[in-house]
C-alpha positions as CSV (number, residue, x, y, z in Angstrom):
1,X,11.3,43.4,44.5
2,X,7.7,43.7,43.2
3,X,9.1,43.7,39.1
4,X,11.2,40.6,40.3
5,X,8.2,38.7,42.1
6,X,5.8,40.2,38.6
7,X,8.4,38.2,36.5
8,X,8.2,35.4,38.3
9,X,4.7,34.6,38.1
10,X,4.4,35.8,34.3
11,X,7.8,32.9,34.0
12,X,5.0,30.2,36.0
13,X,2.1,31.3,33.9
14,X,4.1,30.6,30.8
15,X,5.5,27.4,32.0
16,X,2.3,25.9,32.9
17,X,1.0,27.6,29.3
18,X,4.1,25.5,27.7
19,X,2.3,22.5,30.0
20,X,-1.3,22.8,28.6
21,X,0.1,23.3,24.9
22,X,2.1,19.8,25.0
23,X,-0.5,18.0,26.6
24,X,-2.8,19.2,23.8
25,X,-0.5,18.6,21.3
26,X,-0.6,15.0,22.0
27,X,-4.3,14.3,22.6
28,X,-4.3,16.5,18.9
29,X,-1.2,13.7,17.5
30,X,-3.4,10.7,19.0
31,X,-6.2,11.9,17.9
32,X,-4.9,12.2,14.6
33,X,-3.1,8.7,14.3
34,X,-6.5,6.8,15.3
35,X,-8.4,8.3,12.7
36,X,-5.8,7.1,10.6
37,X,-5.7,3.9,11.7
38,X,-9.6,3.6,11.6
39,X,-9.5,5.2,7.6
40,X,-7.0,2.5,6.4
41,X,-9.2,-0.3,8.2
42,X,-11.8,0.8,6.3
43,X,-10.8,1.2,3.1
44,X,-10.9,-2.5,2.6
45,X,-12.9,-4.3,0.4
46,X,-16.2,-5.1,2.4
47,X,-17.5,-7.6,-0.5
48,X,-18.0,-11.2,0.2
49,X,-15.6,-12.5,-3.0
50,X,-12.6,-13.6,-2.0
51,X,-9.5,-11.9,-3.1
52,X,-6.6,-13.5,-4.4
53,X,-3.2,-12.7,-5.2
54,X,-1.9,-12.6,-9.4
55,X,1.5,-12.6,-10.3
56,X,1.2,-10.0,-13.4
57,X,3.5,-9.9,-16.6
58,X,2.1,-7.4,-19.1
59,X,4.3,-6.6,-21.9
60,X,4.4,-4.0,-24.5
61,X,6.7,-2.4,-27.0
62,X,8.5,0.3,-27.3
63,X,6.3,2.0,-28.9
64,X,3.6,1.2,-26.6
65,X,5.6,1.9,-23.6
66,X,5.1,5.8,-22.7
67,X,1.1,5.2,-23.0
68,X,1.3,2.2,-21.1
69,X,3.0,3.8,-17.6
70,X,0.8,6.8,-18.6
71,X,-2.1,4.9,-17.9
72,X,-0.6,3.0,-15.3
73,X,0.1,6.5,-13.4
74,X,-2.9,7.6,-14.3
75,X,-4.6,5.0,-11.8
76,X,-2.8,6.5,-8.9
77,X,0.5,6.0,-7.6
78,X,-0.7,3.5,-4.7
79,X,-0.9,1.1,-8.2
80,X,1.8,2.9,-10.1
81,X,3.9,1.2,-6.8
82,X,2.4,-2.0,-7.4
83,X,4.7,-2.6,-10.9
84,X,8.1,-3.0,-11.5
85,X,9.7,-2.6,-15.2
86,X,12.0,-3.7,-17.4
87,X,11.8,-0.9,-20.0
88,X,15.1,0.9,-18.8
89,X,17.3,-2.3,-19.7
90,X,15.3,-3.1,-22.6
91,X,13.0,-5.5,-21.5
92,X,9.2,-3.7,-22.1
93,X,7.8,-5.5,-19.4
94,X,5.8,-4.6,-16.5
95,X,5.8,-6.8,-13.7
96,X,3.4,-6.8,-10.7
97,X,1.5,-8.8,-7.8
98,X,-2.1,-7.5,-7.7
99,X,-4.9,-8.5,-5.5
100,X,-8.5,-9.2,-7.3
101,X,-11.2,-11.7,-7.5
102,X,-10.4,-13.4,-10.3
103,X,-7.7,-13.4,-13.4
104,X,-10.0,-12.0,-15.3
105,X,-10.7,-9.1,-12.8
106,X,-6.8,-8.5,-12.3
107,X,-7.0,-8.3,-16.2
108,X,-9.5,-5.4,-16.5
109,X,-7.1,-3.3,-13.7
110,X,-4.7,-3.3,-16.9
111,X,-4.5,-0.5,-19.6
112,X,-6.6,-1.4,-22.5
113,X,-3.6,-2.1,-24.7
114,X,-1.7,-4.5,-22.9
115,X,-4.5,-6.4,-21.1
116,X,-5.2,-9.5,-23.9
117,X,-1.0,-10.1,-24.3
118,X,-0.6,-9.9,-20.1
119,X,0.5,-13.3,-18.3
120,X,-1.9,-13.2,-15.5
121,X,-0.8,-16.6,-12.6
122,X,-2.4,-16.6,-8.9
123,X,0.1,-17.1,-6.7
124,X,-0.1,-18.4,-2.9
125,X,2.3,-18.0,0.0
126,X,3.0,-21.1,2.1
127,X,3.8,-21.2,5.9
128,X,6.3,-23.2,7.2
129,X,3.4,-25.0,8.6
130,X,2.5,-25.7,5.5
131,X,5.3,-27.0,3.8
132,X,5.6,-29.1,6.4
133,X,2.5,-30.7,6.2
134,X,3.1,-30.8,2.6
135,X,6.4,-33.1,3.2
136,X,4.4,-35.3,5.3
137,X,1.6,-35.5,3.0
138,X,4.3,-37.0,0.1
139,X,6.3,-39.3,2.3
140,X,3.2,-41.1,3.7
141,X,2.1,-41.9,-0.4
């Protein structure tokens, strides 16, 4: 009886151990997601110049074409995701939408080599809002 009624209580002590470890676990996974949460926030740009998104085609030969994603990798693969290319099918072409102050900052990101050659556009995105205003806009001229 006393072995059975020992076991018992070690079987409670390890239940409410098994209690105390979740409970940690997720103040220690909350924990952990807020200071993520508060790291990306703020890694953004805390400059006053407006940012701007550029539709980027940077071409280079074949030749050119290991160097170039070598230096493109080279920057990190958070940019190397940025681009798409065309070399596989032929087309050495790197294609990509990049955030900077200006065309001329968006050119500098660029490897050396293909930055003078590279089609550099900003682009905008448009609400439906937007275009609707824009429709209005036209039909009242």
């Amino acid at each position: 009886m006393f072995i059975l009624s020992l076991s018992y209580y070690f079987y409670l002590i390890l239940l409410n151990l098994k209690s105390i470890i979740m409970k940690t676990l997720k103040i220690l996974t909350s924990a952990f997601l807020l200071t993520l949460c508060l790291v990306s926030f703020s890694e953004t740009p805390k400059t006053g110049a407006k940012t701007n998104v550029y539709f980027v085609q940077a071409s280079h030969t074949q030749d050119q074409c290991l160097k170039s994603l070598t230096e493109i990798k080279g920057k990190g693969d958070a940019y190397l995701s940025k681009f798409e290319f065309g070399c596989m099918s032929g087309n050495h072409m790197g294609y990509a939408f990049l955030e900077g102050t200006s065309e001329e900052n968006v050119r500098q990101m660029l490897p050396k080599d293909i930055q003078e050659s590279a089609k550099i556009q900003k682009v905008d995105k448009f609400t439906s809002a937007q275009i609707e205003d824009l429709h209005k806009q036209h039909d009242s001229k």
